[in-house]
N, C-alpha and C positions, 0 to 999 in steps of 0.2 A: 514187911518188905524192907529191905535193906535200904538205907539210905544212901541216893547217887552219890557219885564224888561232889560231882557240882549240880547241887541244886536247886535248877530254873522251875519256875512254878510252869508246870504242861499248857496252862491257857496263856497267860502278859508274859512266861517267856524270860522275867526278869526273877532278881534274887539281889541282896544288898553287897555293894562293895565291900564292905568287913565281912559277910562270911565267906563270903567269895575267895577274900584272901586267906581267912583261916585254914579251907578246905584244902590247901597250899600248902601249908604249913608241915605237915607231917609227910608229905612227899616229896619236900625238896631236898632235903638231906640226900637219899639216893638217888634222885635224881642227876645232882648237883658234882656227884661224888663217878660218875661214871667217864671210861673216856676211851677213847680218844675223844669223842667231843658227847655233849650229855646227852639223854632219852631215854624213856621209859613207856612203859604201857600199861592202862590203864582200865580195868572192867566196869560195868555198873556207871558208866561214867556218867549220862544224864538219864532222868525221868526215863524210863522205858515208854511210859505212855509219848514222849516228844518224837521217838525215833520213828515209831509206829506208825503216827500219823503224818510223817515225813514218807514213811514205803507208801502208805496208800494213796498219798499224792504222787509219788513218781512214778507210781504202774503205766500213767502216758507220758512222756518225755518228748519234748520240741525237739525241731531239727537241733543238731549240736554245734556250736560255734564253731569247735576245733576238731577231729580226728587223725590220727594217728597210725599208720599203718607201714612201718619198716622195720629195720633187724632192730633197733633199740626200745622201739616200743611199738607193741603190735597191737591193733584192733581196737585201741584206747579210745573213747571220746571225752568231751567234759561238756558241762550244761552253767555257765553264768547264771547266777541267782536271779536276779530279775527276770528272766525268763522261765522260771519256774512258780508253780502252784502258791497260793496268797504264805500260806502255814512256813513252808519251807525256807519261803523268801526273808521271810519273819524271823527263823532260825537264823540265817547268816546273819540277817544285823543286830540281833543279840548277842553271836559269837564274837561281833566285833565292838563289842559294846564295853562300858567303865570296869563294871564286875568283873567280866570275864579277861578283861586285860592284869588288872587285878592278877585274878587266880594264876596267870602265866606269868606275868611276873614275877610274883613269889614264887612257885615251881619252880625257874628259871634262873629268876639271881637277876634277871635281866632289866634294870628299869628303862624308862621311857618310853617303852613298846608304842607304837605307832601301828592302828589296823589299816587294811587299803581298802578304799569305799569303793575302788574298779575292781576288786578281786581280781587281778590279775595273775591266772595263771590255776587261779582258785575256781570255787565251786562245786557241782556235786562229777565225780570220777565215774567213768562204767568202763569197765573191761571183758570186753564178750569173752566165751570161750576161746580157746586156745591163745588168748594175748595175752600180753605182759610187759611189765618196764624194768629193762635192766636197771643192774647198779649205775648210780649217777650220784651227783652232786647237781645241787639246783643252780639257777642264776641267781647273782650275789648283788642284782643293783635294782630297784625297780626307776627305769629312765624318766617316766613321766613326773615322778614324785620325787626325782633325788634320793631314795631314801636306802640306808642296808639291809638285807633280809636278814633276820635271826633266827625267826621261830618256825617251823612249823605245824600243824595240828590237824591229822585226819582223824574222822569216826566213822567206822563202820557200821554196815548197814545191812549186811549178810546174815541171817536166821538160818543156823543150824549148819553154818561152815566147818567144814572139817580138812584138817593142815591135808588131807590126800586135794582135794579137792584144789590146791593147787594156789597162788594169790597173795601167800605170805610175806608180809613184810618185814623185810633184811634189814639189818644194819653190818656194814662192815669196816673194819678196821683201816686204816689210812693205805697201808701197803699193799692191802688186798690179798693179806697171806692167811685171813680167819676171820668166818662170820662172829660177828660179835653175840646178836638176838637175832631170834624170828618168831613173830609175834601172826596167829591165825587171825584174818579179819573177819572176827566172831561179831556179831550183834552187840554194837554198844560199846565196842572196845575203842576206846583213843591210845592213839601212839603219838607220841610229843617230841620232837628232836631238836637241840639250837644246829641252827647251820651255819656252815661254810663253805670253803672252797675245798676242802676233803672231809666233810661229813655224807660218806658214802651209804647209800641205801635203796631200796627197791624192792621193788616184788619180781622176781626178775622168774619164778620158777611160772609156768601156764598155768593161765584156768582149767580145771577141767572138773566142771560140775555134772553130776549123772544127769541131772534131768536140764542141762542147758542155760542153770541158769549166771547170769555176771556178777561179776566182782562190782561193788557199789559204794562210794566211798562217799563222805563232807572234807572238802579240803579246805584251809583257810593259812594263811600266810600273815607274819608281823615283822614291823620293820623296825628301826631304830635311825633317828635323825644324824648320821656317824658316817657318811659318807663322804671322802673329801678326792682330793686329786691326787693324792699320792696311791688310789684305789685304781686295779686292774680290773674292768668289769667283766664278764663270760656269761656267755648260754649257757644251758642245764651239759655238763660234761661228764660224758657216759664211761664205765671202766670196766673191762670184762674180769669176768670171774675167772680165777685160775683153772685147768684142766676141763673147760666148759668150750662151748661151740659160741660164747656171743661174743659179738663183732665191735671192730672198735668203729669209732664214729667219724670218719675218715672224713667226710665233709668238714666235721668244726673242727678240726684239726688244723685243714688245709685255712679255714679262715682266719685259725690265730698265728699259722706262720706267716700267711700275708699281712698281718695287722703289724707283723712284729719287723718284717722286714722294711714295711712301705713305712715313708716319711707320711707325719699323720693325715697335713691335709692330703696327697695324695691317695690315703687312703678313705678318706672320708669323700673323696668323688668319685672313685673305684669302684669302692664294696657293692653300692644295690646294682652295679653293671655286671660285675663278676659273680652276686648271689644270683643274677638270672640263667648265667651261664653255666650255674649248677657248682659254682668253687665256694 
């Protein structure tokens, strides 16, 4: 059997800081070298035996924290680690773990990676049939922590997906004039991207599995202690694809012109009055 990229032992989960970063080492050249802004995808990425017993724990799934159901993202929910199966749970805080910082690091170029113990925003992804998330660009601050988002890192959980099947994850260029990649969310695959505030990406085309089944993803997000006030923070900002039907996101539009017109504290007594009022 081929050896993963990163190799966690299937039971402790763990694996040592040095090889952790070595396994880095010969990906981050291209990774590194990509742009408008970096990412890559990645097969084989952990123990297949790890992924496995992560499906067999999520065949029941808790109620879902968040769900998502409008033109930008359809049918989505997500599931916060803690509220998932002992094994799973185990997974997220290994990915958030020295090693595994480690290994993005080096990937990355990026040092002082900083993981979030709230996962916010993170977790495991489901997108029933016919949903999807447009192109966007994520949120650039996490609030509670002060900190910058840089990394992202999904793995897929899908056995036997095939790109008809719908779910692919985009990357595209800043002006939104050419996809850059589209990578199928095959069993085992990571796709790794640093972000910003135009690292544009998504699975924006529908599910559409014959026999019904979703799109199932691990997301995990890292920051970097690099936040200061000279930083304009934003929600996930959505961009439609050229000669396509998706829609722009006319809500968070209408909130950053109000942000940008209103004096700040006027604006910081305003906002939760005028978010209830649907602006």
């Amino acid at each position: 059997m081929t050896t993963p990229v990163l190799n966690l032992d299937p039971d402790t989960l763990l694996m040592s800081s040095k090889d952790a970063r070595a396994a880095a080492t010969a990906l981050a050249p291209q990774y590194q070298s990509r742009a408008p802004f970096h990412y890559g995808g990645y097969d084989n990425f952990l123990n297949p035996e790890i992924l496995e017993r992560v499906r067999e724990e999520l065949k029941q799934l808790p109620e879902a924290e968040n769900s998502y159901d409008r033109p930008q993202e359809r049918l989505k929910t997500s599931y916060v680690p803690e509220r998932l199966p002992m094994y799973t749970r185990q997974l997220f805080y290994a990915l958030n773990s020295r090693p595994v910082l480690a290994f993005v690091e080096e990937l990355t170029g990026i040092k002082g990676l900083i993981p979030d113990p709230y996962f916010a925003g993170g977790g495991v992804h489901v997108v029933a049939n016919g949903g999807h998330l447009d192109i966007h660009a994520d949120f650039n601050h996490h609030a509670g922590l002060n900190l910058e988002r840089r990394v992202n890192m999904l793995i897929y959980l899908n056995k036997d997906w095939r790109e008809e099947y719908g779910g692919s994850f985009e990357v595209w260029d800043e002006n939104m004039s050419g996809k850059l990649a589209s990578y199928v969310p095959e069993f085992n695959r990571m796709c790794m991207f640093s972000t910003s505030s135009e690292s544009w990406h998504g699975n924006p085309e529908p599910v559409n599995h014959p026999d019904g089944e979703p799109r199932m993803s691990i997301a995990l997000y890292y920051y970097t202690a690099t936040w200061d006030s000279t930083r304009k923070s934003h929600t996930t900002l959505f961009k439609p694809r050229p000669g396509t039907k998706d829609q722009r996101d006319r809500q968070v539009a209408r909130r950053e012109l109000l942000q940008d017109l209103l004096p700040p504290a006027l604006h910081r007594k305003l906002a939760w009055r005028l978010e209830k009022l649907g602006f």
